[in-house]
N, C-alpha and C positions, 0 to 999 in steps of 0.2 A: 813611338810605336804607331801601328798603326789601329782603324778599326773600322766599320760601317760599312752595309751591303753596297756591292759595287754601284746596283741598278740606280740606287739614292745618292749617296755620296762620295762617288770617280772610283775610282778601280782600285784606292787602296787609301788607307790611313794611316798615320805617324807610328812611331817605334817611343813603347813608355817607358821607363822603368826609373825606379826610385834612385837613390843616393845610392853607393859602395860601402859611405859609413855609416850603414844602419846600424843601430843600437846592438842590433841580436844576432848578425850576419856571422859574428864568430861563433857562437854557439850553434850553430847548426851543424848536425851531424845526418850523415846516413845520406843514402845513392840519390841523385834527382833521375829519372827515368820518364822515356817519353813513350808513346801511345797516342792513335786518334782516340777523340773523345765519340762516345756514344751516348744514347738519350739520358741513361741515366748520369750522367755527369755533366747536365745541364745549370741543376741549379747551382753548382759550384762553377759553371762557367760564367753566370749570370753573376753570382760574389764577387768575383774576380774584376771582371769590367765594370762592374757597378762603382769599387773599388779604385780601379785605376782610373776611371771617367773623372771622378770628383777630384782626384789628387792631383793630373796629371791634363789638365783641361785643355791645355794648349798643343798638346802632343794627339789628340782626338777630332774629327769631325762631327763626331757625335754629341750631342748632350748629354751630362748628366741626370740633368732630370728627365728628359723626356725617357731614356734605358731605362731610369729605375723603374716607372711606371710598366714596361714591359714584363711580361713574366717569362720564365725561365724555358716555358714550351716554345715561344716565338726563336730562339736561336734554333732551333730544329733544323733549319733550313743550312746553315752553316758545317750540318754533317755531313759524312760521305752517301753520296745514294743508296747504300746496302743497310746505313743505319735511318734509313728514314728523310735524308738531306739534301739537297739542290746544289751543294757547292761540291769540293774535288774532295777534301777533306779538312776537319779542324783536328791540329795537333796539340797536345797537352803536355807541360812537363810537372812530373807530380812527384813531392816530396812524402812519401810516406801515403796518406789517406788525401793530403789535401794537393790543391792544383795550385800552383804556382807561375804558370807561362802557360801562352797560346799563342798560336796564328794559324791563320784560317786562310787559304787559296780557292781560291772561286773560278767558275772556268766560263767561257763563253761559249754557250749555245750557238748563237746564231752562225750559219753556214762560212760566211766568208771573215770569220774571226773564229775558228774555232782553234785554230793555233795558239791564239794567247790566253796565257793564265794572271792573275791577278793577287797577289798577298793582302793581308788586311789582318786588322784587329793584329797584329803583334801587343803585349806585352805581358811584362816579366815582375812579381809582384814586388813589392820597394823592402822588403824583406831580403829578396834571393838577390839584390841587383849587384854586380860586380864579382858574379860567380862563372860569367861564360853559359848563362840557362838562352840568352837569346840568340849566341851564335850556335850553340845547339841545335838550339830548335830550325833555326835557316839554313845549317846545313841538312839538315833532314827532310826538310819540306821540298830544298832544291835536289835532293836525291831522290824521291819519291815525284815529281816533276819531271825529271829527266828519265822516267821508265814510260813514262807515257807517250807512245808513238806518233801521237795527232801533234803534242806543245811543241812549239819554237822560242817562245817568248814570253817571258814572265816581267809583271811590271811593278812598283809599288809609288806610293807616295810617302813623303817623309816632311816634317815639319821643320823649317828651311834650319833655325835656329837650334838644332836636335846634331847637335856632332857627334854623340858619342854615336847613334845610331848611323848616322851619314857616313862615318869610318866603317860602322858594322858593313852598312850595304856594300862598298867601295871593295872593302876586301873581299867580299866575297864575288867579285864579278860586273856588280853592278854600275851604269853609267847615266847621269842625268841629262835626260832629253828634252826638260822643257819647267820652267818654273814659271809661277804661279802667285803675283803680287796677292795681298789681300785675301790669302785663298779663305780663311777662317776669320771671323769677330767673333768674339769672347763676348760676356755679357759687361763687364765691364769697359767694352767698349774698344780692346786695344785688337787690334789683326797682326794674322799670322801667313806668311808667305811660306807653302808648299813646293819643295824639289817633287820633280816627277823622275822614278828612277827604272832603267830596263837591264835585264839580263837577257842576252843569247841563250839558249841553254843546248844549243850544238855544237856550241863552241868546247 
């Protein structure tokens, strides 16, 4: 998955999500349903990545610990501008009261990029994984993309060694334009090489 403000860490971040054979994955019942998120559903969007940060370290630009440190107000900016936000919108997929998936598309201001859009913070919690909550959510994000008459081009990053995600992108459109030795160091010391991936979205 992916995750982190483009302005700090490149236009998009890896694709997380846990095992298929989670413990509890059978037992789940009832609709996953998606919606942008709004302020109040911050601090569950802070659970969520704080969560996925720590499990899934290698699929993230972000640290762990420096996000936990963050409070739950600072993702503010990640909403859509009518709820308070700087980005295009963050999408939510929520099982009942709780949140389970997100990705957040961010857009460019400045004049002569204001065509491209950017994905970020993808993931799906290690609970929901292997249910189709993230190709969900990316077909919804790229439909809600393609009503906006300024975008042409939507990009992301992905964590080189992340297939199941890199398939995710590939089917939906997506083509890799440029990879990225070493893009991350873990604290343990071992790096991680980033695909940089584009969709058309005229096509």
């Amino acid at each position: 998955m992916s995750d982190s403000n483009a302005s700090v860490n490149g236009p998009a971040d890896g694709f997380a999500a846990g095992s298929a054979t989670s413990a509890i994955t059978g037992a789940i019942t009832g609709p996953v349903s998606l919606r942008l998120l709004t302020e109040r559903d911050l601090p569950a969007y802070k659970a969520l990545r704080d969560a996925m940060l720590s499990r899934h370290e290698q699929a993230f630009t972000s640290d762990a610990e420096t996000e936990r440190a963050r409070d739950a107000a600072s993702y503010r900016v990640r909403l859509h501008p009518q709820a308070g936000g700087k980005s295009l919108f963050t999408l939510g997929a929520w099982h009942g009261d709780r949140l389970v998936g997100a990705l957040t598309c961010e857009h460019e201001n400045r004049q002569k990029v204001r065509h491209l859009a950017h994905l970020i913070g993808m993931m799906v919690d290690d609970d929901y994984a292997g249910r189709g909550i993230g190709k969900r959510l990316l077909q919804q994000a790229l439909t809600l993309l393609r009503r906006e008459p300024l975008l042409e081009t939507v990009t992301l990053s992905v964590t080189s060694g992340n297939a199941s995600a890199v398939a995710l992108y590939r089917q939906a459109g997506f083509t890799r334009y440029g990879h990225l030795p070493r893009a991350i160091r873990l604290s343990d010391g071992r790096y991680y090489a980033k695909d940089l991936m584009s969709l058309d979205l005229r096509a």
